[in-house]
KEDRENFI-947367 format. One record per residue (C-alpha): x, y, z negated. Coordinates in nm, 2 decimals, padded with zeros to 4 digits. Each point is the difference from the previous one (the first is absolute). Layout:
REM KEDRENFI-947367
+--------+--------+--------+
|   east |  north |     up |
+--------+--------+--------+
|      X |      Y |      Z |
...
+--------+--------+--------+
//
This chain:
REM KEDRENFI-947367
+--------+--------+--------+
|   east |  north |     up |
+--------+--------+--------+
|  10.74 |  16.31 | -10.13 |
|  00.32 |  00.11 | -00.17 |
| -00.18 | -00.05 | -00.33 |
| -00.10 | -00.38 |  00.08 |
|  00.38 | -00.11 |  00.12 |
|  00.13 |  00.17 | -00.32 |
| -00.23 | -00.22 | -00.19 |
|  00.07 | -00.30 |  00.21 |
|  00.35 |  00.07 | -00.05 |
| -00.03 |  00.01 | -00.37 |
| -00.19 | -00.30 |  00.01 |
|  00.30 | -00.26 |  00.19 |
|  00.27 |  00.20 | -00.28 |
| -00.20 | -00.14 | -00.27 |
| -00.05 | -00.30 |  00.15 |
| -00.41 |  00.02 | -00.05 |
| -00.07 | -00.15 |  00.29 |
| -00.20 | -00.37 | -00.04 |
| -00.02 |  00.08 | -00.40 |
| -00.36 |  00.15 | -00.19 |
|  00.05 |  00.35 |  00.18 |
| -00.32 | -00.01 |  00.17 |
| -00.15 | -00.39 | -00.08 |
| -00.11 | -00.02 | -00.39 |
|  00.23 | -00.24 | -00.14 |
| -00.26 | -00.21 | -00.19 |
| -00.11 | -00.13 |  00.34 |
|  00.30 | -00.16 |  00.07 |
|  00.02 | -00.22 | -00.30 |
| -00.36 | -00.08 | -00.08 |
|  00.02 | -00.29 |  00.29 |
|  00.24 | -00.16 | -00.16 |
| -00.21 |  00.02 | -00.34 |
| -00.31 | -00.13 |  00.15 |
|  00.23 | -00.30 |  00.13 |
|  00.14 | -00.07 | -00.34 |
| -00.40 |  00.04 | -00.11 |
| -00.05 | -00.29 |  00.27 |
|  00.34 | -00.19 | -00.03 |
|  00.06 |  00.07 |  00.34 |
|  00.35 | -00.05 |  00.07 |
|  00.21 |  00.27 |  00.06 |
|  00.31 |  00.00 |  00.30 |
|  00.25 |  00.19 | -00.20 |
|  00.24 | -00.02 |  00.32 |
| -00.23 |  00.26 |  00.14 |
| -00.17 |  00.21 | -00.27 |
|  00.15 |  00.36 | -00.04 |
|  00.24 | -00.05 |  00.25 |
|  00.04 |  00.37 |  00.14 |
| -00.14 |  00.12 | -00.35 |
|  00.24 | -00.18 | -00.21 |
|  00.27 |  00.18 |  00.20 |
| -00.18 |  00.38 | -00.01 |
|  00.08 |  00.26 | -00.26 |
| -00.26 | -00.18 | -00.22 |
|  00.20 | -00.31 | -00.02 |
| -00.01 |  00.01 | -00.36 |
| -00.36 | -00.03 | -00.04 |
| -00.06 | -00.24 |  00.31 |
|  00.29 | -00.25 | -00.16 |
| -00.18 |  00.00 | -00.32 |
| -00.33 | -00.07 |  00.14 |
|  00.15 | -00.26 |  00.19 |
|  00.21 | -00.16 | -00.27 |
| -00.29 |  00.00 | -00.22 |
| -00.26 | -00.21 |  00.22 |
|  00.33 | -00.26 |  00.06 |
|  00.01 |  00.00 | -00.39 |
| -00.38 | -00.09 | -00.02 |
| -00.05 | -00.25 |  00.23 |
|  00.32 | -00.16 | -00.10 |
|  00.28 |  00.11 |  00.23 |
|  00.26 |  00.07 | -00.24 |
|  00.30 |  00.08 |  00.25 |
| -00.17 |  00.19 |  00.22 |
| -00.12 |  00.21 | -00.34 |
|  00.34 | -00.01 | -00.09 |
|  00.17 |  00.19 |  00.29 |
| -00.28 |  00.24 |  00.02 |
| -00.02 |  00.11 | -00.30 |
|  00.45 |  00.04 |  00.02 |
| -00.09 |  00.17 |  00.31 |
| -00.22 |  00.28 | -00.18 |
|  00.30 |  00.02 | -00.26 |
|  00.27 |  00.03 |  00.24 |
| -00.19 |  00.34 |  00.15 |
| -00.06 |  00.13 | -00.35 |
|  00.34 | -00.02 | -00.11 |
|  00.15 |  00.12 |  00.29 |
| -00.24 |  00.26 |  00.01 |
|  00.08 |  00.12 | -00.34 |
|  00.38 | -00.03 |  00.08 |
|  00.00 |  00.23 |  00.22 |
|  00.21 |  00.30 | -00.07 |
| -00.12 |  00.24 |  00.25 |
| -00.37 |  00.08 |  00.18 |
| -00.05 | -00.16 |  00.33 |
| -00.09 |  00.19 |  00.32 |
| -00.27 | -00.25 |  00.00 |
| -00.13 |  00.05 | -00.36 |
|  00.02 |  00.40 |  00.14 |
| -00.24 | -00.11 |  00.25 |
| -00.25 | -00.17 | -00.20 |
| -00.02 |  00.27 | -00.20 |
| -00.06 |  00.28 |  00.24 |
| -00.22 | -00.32 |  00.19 |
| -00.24 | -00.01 | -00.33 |
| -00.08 |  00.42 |  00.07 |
| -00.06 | -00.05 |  00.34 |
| -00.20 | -00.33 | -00.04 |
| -00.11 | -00.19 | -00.34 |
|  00.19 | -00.13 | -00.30 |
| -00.02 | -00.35 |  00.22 |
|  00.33 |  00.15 |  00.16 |
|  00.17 | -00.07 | -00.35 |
|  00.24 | -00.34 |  00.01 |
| -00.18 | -00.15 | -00.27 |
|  00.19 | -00.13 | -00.33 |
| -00.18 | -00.13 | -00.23 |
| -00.13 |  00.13 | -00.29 |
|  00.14 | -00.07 | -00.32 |
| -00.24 | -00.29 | -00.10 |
|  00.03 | -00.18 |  00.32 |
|  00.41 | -00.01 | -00.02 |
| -00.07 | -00.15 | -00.38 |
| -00.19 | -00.27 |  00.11 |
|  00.18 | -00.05 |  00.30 |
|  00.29 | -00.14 | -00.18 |
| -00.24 | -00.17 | -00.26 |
| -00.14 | -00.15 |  00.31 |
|  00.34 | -00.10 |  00.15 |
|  00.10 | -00.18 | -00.33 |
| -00.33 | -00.20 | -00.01 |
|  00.18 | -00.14 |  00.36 |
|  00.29 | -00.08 | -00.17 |
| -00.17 | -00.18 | -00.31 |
| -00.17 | -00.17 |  00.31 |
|  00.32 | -00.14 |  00.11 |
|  00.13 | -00.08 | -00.37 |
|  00.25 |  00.26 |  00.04 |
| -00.02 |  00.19 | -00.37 |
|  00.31 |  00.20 |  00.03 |
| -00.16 |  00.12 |  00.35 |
| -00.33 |  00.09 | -00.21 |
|  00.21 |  00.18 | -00.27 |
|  00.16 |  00.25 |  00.25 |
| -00.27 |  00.08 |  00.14 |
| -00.22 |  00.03 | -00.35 |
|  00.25 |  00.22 | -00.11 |
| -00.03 |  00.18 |  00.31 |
| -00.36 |  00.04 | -00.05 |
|  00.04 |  00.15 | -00.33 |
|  00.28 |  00.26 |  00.13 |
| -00.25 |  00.09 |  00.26 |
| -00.22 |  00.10 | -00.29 |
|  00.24 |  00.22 | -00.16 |
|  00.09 |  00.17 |  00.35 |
| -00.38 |  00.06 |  00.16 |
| -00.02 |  00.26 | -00.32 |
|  00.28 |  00.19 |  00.10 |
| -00.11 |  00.01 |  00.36 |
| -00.32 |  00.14 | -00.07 |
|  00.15 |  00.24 | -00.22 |
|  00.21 |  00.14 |  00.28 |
| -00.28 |  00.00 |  00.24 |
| -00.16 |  00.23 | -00.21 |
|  00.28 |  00.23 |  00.00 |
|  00.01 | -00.02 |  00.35 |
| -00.36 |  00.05 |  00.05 |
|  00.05 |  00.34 | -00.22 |
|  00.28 |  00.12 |  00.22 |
| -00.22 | -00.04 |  00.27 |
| -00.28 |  00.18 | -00.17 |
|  00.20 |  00.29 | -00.03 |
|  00.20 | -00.02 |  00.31 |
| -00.33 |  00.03 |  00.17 |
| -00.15 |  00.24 | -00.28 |
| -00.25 | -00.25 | -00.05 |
|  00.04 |  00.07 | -00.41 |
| -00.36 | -00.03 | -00.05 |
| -00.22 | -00.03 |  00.34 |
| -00.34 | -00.01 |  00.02 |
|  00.04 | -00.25 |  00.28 |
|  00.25 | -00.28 | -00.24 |
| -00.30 |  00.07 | -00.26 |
| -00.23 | -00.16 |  00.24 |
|  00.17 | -00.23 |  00.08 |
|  00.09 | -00.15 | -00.39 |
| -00.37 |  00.09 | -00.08 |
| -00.11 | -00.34 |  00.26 |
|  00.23 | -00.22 | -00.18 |
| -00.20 |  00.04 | -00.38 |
| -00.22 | -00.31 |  00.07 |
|  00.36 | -00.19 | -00.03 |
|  00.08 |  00.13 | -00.36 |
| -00.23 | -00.33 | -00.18 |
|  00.18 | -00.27 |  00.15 |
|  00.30 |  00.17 | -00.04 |
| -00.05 |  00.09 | -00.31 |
|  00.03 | -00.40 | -00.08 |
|  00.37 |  00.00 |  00.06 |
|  00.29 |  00.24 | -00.15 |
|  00.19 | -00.02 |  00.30 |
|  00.01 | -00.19 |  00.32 |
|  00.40 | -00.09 | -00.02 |
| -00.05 | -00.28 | -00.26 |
| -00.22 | -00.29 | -00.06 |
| -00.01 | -00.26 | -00.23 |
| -00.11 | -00.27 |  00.27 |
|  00.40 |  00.07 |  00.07 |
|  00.13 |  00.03 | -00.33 |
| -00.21 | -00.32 | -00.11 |
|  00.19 | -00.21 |  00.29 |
|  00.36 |  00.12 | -00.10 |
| -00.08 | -00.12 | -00.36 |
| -00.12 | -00.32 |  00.16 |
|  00.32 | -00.02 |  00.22 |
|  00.23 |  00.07 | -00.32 |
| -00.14 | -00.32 | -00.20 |
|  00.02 | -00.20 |  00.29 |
|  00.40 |  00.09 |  00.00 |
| -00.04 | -00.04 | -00.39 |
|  00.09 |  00.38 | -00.03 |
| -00.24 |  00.03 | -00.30 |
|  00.06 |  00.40 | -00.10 |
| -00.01 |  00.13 |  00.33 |
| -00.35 | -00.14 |  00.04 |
| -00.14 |  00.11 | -00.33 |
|  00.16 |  00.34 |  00.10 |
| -00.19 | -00.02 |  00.32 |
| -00.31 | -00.17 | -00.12 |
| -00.02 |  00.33 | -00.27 |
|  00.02 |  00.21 |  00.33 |
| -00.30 | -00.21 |  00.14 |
| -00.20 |  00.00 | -00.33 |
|  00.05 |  00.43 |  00.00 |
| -00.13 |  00.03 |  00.31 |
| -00.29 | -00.25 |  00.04 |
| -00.10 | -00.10 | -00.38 |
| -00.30 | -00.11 |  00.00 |
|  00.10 | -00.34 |  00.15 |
|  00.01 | -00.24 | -00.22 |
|  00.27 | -00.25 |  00.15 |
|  00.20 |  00.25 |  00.02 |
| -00.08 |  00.10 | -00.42 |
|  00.09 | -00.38 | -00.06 |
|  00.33 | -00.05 |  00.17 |
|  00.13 |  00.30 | -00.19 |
| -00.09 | -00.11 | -00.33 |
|  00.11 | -00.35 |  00.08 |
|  00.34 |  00.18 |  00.13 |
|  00.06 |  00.26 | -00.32 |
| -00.07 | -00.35 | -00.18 |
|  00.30 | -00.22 |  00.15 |
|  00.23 |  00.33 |  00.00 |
| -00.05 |  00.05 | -00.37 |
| -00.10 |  00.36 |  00.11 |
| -00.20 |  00.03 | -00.30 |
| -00.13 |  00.34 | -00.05 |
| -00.12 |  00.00 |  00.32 |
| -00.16 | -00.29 | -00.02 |
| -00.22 |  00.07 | -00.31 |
| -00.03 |  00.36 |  00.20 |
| -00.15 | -00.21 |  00.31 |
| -00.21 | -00.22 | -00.24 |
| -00.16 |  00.30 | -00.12 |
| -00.10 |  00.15 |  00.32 |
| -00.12 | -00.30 |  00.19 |
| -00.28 | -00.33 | -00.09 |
|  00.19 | -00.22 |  00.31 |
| -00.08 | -00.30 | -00.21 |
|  00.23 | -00.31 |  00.01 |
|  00.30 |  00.06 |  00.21 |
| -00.05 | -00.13 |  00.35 |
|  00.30 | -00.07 |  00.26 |
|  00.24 | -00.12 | -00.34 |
|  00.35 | -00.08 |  00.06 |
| -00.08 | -00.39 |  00.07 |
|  00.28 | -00.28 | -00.10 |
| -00.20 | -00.34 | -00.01 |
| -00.01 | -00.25 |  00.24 |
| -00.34 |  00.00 |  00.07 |
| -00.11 |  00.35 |  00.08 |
|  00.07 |  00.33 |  00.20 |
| -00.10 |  00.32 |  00.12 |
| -00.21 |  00.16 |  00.28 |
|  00.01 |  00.32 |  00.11 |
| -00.29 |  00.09 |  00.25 |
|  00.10 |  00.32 |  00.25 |
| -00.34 |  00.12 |  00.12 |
|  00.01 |  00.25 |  00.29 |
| -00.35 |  00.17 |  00.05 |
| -00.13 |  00.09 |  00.29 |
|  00.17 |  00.30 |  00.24 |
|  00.08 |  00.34 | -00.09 |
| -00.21 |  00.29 |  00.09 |
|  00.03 |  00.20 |  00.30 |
|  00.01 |  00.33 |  00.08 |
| -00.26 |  00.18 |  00.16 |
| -00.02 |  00.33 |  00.21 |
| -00.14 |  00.34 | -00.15 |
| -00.04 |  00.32 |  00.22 |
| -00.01 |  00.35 | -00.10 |
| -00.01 |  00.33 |  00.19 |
|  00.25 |  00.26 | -00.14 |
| -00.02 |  00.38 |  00.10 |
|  00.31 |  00.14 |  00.13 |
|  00.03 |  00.37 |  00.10 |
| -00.04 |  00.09 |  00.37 |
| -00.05 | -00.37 |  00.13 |
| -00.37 | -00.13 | -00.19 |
| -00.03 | -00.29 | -00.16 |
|  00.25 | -00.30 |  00.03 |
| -00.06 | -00.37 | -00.07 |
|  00.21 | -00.14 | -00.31 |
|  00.00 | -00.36 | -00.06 |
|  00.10 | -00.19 | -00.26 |
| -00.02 | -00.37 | -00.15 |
| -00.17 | -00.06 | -00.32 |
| -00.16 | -00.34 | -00.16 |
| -00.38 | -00.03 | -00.06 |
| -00.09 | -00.13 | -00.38 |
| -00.23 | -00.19 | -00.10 |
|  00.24 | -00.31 |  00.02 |
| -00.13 | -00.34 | -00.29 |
|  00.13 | -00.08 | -00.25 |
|  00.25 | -00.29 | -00.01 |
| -00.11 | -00.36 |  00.01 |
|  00.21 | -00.32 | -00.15 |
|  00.07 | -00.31 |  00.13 |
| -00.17 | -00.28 | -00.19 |
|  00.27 | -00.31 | -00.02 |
| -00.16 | -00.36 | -00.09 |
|  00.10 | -00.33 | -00.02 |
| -00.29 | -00.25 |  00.01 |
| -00.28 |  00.17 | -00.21 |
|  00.28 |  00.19 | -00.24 |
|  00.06 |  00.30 |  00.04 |
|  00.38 |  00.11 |  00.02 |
| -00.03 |  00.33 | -00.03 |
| -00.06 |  00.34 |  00.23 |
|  00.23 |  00.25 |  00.11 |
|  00.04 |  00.37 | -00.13 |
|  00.09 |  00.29 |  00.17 |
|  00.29 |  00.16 | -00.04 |
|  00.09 |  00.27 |  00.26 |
| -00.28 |  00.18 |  00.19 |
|  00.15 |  00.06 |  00.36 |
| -00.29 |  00.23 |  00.12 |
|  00.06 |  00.26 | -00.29 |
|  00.38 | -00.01 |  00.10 |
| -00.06 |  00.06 |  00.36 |
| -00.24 |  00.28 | -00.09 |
|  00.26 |  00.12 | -00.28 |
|  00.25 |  00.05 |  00.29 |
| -00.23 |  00.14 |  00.25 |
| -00.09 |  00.28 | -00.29 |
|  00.37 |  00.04 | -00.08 |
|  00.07 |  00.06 |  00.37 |
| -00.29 |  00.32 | -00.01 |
|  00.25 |  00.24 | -00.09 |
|  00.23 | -00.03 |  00.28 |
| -00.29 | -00.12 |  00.24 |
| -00.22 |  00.30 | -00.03 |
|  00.33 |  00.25 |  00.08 |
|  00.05 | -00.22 |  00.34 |
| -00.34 |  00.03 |  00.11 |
| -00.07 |  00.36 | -00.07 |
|  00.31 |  00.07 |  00.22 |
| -00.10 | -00.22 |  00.25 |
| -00.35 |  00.19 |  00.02 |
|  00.14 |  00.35 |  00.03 |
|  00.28 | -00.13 |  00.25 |
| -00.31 | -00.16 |  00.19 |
| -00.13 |  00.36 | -00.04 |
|  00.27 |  00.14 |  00.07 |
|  00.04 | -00.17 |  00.33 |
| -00.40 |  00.06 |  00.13 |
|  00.04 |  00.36 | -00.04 |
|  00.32 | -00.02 |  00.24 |
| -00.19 | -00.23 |  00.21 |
| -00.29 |  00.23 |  00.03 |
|  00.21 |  00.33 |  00.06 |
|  00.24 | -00.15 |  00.30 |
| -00.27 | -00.21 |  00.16 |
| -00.32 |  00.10 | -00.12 |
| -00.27 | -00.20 | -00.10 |
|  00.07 | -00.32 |  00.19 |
|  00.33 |  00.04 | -00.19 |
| -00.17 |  00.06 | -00.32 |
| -00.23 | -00.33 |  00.07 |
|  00.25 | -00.16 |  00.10 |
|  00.21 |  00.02 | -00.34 |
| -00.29 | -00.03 | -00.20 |
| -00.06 | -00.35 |  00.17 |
|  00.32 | -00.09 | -00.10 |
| -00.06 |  00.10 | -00.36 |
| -00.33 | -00.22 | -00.01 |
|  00.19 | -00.29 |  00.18 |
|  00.36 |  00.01 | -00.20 |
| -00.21 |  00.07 | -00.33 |
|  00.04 | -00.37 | -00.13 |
|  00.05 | -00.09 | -00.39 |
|  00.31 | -00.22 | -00.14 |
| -00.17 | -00.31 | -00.07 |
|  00.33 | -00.21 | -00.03 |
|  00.00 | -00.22 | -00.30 |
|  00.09 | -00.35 | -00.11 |
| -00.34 | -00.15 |  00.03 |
|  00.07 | -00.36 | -00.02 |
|  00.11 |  00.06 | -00.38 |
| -00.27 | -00.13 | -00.17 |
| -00.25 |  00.20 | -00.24 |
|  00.09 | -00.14 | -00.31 |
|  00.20 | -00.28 | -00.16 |
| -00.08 | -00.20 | -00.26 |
|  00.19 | -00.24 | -00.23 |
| -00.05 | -00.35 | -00.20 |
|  00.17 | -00.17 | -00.22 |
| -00.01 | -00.34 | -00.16 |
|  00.17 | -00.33 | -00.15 |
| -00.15 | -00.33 |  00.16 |
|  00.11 | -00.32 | -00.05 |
|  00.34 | -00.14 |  00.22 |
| -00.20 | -00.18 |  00.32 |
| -00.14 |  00.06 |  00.32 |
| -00.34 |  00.20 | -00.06 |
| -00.29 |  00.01 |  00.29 |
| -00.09 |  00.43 | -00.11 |
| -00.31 |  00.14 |  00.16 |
|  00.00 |  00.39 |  00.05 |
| -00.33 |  00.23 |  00.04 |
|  00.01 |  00.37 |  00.06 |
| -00.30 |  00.15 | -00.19 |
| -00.07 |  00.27 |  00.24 |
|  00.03 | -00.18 |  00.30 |
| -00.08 | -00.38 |  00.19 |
|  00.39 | -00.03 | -00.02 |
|  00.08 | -00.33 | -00.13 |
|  00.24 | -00.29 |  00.05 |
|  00.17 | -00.31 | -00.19 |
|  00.35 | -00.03 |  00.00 |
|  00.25 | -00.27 | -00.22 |
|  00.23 |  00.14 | -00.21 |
|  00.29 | -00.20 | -00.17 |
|  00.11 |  00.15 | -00.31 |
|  00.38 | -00.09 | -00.14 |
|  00.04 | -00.13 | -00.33 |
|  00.19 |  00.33 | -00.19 |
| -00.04 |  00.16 |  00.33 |
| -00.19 |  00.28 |  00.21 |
| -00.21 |  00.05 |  00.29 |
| -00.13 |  00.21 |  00.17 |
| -00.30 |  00.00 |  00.18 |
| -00.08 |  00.34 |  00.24 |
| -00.34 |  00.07 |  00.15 |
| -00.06 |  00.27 |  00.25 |
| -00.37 |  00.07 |  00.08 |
| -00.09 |  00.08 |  00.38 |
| -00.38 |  00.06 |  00.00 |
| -00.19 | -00.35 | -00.10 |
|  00.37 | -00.17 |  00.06 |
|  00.24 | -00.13 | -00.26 |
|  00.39 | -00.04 |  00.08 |
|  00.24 | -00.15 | -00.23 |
|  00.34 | -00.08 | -00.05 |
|  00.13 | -00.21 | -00.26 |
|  00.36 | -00.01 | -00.16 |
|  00.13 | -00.20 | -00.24 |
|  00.31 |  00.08 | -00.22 |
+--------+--------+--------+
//
């Protein structure tokens, strides 16, 4: 009894309670995905409401933001996704521990990682503000898309030096606990191999050039011309294969005169003609397609039975993705029988979830190999003051609290993919197919003469939403 309100205690310190602690987190959000798969509409005055307002606030408000953003509800979007900011920062402000981060740490060794306030992993916080300035180019408000685009990219810079010192702090821990070189952390890292392929697709998961691209997009659209070839290079090192992307830095060290470079990138790249060119007549424009694929993966459980001295066998559990994902499929853009053109992708969002799951190993196997033996620990104490119905009794609660960390932003989508083109100033009637899919729907686009638009599609199952903005 003393053991269970010590527990509960730690539980209302860390403010657990109503969070992922003992209900896998996927379960709560993949209602609201089979109603976007549906177009079932969604009360945003009551979705989240107690979650929203847990310790996992941060994830729940991004969720949240996110479906507003894809079916359209751009303010609601708005002040969730400021919401999840606002915690972040002040979270990172902070100058000293609180006694409640005290108690969700001591809560995850009595219970489950769950008991963790979640913050986002470094990814998610990047395209968290690239996200919040696509609301703001919603609303035509560029200098609102250029804060936050330049908060994006600062994010990027930051996530590195947060894993780094996450890794120092994992290694204090290690030898705090003389947990140098376990055999039970081994066991632990040895489940997580299957991850190394798709992560192996990405260097790291704290940049993207899905992010990067957009910033150089953002920059011409405020006629900043340098700062998006600069950013457009960063894109075009990280993802450069994609052969918009090859084009609009040629077409860029072009018009800059930047030509060493530019014979460098002619060398290394067969783009063809330039696409997306710097348009002045009257009677043409540009068209950017945005194509969201899909939903992120989600994390799945994994059990394992670690021996610890004195006290048996104790559950471990731990998240960790299944492969065997396909491969990315374009959207195929018409008008009347010609074909406009198909996207590419340009940032694969499975490999950086699964790039920042297998970052996260390090510190994650440490936390459950102290969890086991504390779980140990606390059987064998069971078992000598109350005997066996003591020692059933905490073993129960071992099989019962045993639950893996399954938090993760899963309405992000599982790729992105980009287009690029000139079409002629007018109203055009586009028709848009995804090849690995029934998705399909018409939508009209007017195109500026010398301007740009944008045209972003977010795939939900066999459903197509689209926004279009004109600038």
């Amino acid at each position: 009894m003393p053991i269970l309100l010590f527990i509960l205690t730690l539980l209302m310190i860390s403010g657990c309670a109503g969070t992922t602690t003992f209900i896998a987190y996927p379960d709560k959000i993949n209602p609201l995905i089979a109603d976007l798969q549906t177009r079932k509409s969604i009360d945003f005055s009551h979705c989240f409401l107690s979650e929203c307002k847990s310790s996992d606030m941060i994830l729940y408000n991004m969720e949240r933001g996110r479906i507003a953003q894809i079916v359209g509800n751009t303010d609601a979007s708005v002040r969730d996704f400021a919401a999840s900011m606002d915690v972040i920062r002040e979270k990172e402000q902070k100058a000293i521990v609180s006694v409640s981060d005290i108690g969700a740490q001591a809560a995850s060794v009595a219970v489950n990682d769950n008991a963790i306030p979640y913050e986002g992993a470094g990814y998610e916080r990047v395209m968290l503000h690239q996200f919040q300035a696509m609301n703001y180019l919603s609303k035509n408000d560029l200098e609102g898309a250029g804060v936050e685009i330049r908060r994006a990219n600062f994010e990027q810079e930051e996530a590195l030096k947060r894993h780094e010192d996450e890794l120092d702090e994992a290694r204090k821990v290690a030898e705090e606990k003389r947990l140098e070189n376990p055999q039970e952390v081994d066991a632990i890292k040895s489940q997580f191999s299957q991850l190394d392929e798709a992560a192996g697709k990405v260097k790291n998961s704290f940049q993207n050039a899905y992010t990067f691209y957009l910033s150089g997009f953002v920059y011409e659209l405020t006629n900043q011309q340098n700062d998006a070839y600069i950013d457009y290079k960063k894109a075009l090192e990280i993802f450069p294969e994609n052969t918009i992307l090859q084009r609009d830095v040629i077409r860029l060290a072009g018009k800059l005169e930047m030509n060493q470079e530019l014979e460098d990138f002619k060398s290394r790249f067969d783009a063809g003609p330039a696409t997306g060119e710097v348009v002045t007549e009257k009677n043409a424009g540009e068209l950017l397609v945005l194509f969201e694929d899909g939903f992120a993966p989600q994390r799945q459980e994994v059990k394992i039975y670690i021996p610890v001295p004195r006290a048996g066998l104790i559950a471990a559990a731990f998240p960790i993705y299944r492969s065997g994902w396909t491969s990315a499929r374009p959207l195929l853009v018409t008008s009347g029988k010609e074909v406009v053109g198909s996207t590419e992708t340009i940032c694969d969002i499975r490999a950086l979830a699964v790039k920042s799951l297998q970052e996260k190993i390090p510190a994650l196997a440490i936390r459950q190999t102290i969890r086991a033996v504390a779980k140990g620990v606390a059987a064998k104490r069971a078992d000598e003051k109350f005997g066996a119905l003591g020692f059933v009794g905490a073993t129960l609660w071992n099989l019962v609290s045993e639950t893996a960390d399954l938090r993760s932003w899963i309405t992000l989508p599982e790729d992105a993919q980009i287009m690029r083109v000139t079409l002629a100033a007018g109203m055009h009637k586009l028709t848009l197919q995804h090849e690995g899919s029934r998705a399909g729907a018409d939508v009209d686009v007017n195109i500026k003469p010398g301007g740009k638009t944008i045209l972003r599609v977010v795939r939900a199952g066999d459903v197509l939403y689209n926004a279009v903005l004109v600038f």
